[in-house]
C-alpha positions in Angstrom: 0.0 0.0 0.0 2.6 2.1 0.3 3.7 2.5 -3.3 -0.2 3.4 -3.7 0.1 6.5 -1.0 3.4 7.5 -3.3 1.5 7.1 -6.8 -1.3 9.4 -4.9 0.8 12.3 -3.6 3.0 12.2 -7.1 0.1 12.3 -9.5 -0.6 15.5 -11.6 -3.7 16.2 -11.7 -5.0 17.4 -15.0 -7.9 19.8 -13.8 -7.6 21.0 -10.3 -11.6 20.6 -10.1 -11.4 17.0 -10.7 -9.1 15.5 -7.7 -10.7 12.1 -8.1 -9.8 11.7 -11.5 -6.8 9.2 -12.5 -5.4 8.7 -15.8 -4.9 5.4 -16.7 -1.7 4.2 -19.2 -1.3 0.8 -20.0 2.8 0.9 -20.3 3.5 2.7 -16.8 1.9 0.8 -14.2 0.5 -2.4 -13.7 -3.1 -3.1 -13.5 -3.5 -3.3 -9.3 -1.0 -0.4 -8.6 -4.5 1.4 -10.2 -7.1 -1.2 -8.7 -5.4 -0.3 -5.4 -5.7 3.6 -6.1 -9.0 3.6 -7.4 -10.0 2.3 -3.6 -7.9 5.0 -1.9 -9.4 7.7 -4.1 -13.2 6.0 -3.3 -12.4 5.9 0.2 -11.2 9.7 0.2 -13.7 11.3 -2.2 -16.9 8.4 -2.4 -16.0 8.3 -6.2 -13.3 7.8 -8.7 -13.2 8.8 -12.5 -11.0 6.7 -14.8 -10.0 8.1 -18.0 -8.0 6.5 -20.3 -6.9 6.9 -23.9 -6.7 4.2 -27.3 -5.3 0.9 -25.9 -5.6 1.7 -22.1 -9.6 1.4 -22.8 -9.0 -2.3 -22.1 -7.1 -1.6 -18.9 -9.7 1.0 -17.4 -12.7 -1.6 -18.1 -10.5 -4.1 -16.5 -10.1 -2.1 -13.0 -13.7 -1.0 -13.0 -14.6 -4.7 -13.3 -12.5 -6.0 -10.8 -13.9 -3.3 -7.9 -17.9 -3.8 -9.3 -16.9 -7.7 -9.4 -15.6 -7.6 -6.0 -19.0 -5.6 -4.4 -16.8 -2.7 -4.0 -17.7 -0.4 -6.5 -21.2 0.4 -9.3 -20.9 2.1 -11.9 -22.7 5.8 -12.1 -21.8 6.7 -15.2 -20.3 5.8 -18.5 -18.9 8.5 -21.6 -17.0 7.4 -24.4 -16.0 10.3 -27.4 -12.5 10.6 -29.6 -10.3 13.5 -29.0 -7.6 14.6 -31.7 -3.9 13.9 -30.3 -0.8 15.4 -32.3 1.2 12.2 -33.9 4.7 13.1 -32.3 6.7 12.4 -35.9 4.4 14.5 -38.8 2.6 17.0 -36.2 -0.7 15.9 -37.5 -4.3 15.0 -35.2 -5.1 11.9 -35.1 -8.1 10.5 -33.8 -8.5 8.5 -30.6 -10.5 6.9 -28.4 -11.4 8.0 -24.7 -13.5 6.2 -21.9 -14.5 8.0 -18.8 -15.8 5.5 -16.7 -17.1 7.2 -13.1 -17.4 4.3 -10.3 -19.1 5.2 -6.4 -18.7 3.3 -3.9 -21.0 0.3 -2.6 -23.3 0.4 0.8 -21.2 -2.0 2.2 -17.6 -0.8 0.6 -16.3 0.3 3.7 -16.9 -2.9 5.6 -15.0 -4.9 2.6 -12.4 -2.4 3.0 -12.4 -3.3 6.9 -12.4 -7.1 6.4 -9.6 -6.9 4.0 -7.6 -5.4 6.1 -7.9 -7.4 8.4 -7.2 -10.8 6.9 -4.6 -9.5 4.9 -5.8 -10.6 1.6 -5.7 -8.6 -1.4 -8.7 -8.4 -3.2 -7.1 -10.7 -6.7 -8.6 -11.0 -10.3 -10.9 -13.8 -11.1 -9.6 -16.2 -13.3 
């Protein structure tokens, strides 16, 4: 947990309105360093926002899985659009996909929390 408290007081935060808002890559962190945040930030603010970009899609439907599969987290809102990102070589917009997926937490998320704790476990993906 402690590399999570670290990835939380490094983060740059995109809009200063939005402090429960993570960006998701696919190439910088591995899947439950953002599993593990996204319960921090829930615990903090009673929400998280996920946003993610072109092939990190995958990865942010992957973590909002895990926390609904686990009873930790529903869904309260969904918004996918394409934004146009300069191509580093030619300068030129390319189109990409984006996914905000906006997760709350559960009635009993803070009792999970609790128990998880206390026996140690961390919550794994389902095979």
């Amino acid at each position: 947990m402690e590399e999570v408290t670290e990835g939380v007081s490094n983060l740059n935060l995109v809009d200063s309105q939005k402090k429960n808002r993570i960006q998701v890559s696919n190439t910088k962190k591995p899947l439950f360093f953002y599993v593990n945040l996204s319960k921090r930030y829930m615990q903090q603010y009673n929400e998280v926002e996920l946003s993610a970009l072109g092939m990190a899609i995958s990865t942010v439907v992957s973590i909002a899985e895990i926390l609904k599969n686990n009873g930790l987290a529903t869904e309260k809102k969904i918004m996918t659009s394409t934004v146009d990102v300069k191509e580093d070589m030619r300068g030129r917009p390319v189109q990409k996909a984006k996914i905000e997926i906006v997760l709350g937490k559960t009635v009993n998320f803070d009792e999970l929390m609790l128990a998880g704790q206390n026996d140690g476990n961390n919550i794994q993906e389902e095979s």
